[in-house]
C-alpha positions, -999 to +999 in steps of 0.1 A: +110-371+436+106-330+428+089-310+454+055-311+435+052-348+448+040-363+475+064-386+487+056-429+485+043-451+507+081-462+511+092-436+512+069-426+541+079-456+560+120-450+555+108-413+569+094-427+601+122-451+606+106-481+597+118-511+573+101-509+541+085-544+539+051-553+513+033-560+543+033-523+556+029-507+523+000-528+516-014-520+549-008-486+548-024-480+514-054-503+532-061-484+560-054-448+539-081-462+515-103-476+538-128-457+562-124-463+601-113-499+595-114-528+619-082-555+624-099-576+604-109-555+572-073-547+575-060-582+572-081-591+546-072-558+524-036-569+531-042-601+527-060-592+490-030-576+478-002-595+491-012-632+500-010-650+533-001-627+566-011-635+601-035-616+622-002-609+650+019-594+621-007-572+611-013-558+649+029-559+650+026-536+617-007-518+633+011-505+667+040-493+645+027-473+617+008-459+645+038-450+671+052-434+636+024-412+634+014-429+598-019-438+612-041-433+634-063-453+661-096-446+674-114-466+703-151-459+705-163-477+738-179-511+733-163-511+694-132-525+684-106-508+677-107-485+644-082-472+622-077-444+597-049-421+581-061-389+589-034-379+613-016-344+621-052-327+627-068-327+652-100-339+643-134-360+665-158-386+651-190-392+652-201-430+660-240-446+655-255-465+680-271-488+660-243-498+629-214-487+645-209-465+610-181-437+620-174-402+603-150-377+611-162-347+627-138-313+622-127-295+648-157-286+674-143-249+679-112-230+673-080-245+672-060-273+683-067-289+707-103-276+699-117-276+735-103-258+767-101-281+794-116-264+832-088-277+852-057-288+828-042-302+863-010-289+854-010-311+820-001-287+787-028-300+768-024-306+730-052-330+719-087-335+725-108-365+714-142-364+710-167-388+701-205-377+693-224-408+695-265-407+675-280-427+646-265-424+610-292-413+585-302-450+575-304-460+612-327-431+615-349-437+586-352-475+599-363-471+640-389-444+627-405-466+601 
């Protein structure tokens, strides 16, 4: 690998500390691929490229590619759980209402972690998560026809 390279998805995974396996490649490359995806659009993206893998392997494989810091998981309220590789920014989302289609929203202001908490409670602060909720365009278009 020369410096002009990013490095592979194996590499990646030796990085974090984690066995290489074609389980967690193929995941990885899934969810870095895919858009705010569920557990099972996961599975089934796995399970496209490599064959059979149960659902609990691919939560095992979930929880740590995302303790590694390799991806990242969201949790909208009353939405299961999402995942994308967008990590090491700190970045918000915005959810709709009706779909449940999710985009990512850039910082709101300023820098990490974006938004100045009134009372930090002692806590040093370094992350914020938003979540704008509304109607996505064709949601829109839809409840005013």
């Amino acid at each position: 690998m020369t410096a002009s390279q990013p490095p592979t998805t194996a590499e990646e995974l030796r990085g974090a500390g984690l066995r290489v396996t074609a389980a967690r490649v193929a995941l990885l490359e899934t969810v870095r691929h895919g858009d705010h995806l569920d557990v099972e659009t996961i599975a089934s993206g796995v399970r496209e490229r490599v064959g059979h893998i149960s659902l609990q392997a691919v939560y095992d494989a979930l929880y740590a590619l995302t303790t590694a810091g390799l991806i990242r998981r969201i949790e909208p309220a009353g939405s299961p759980a999402r995942f994308e590789g967008r990590v090491g920014d700190n970045h918000h989302h915005v959810l709709c209402r009706s779909c449940g289609a999710v985009a990512d929203v850039d910082c709101a202001v300023g820098e990490v972690p974006c938004l100045t908490a009134s009372d930090a409670h002692g806590f040093v602060i370094d992350e914020a998560e938003v979540i704008y909720w509304g109607l996505c365009p064709a949601c829109t278009t839809v409840s005013s026809s």
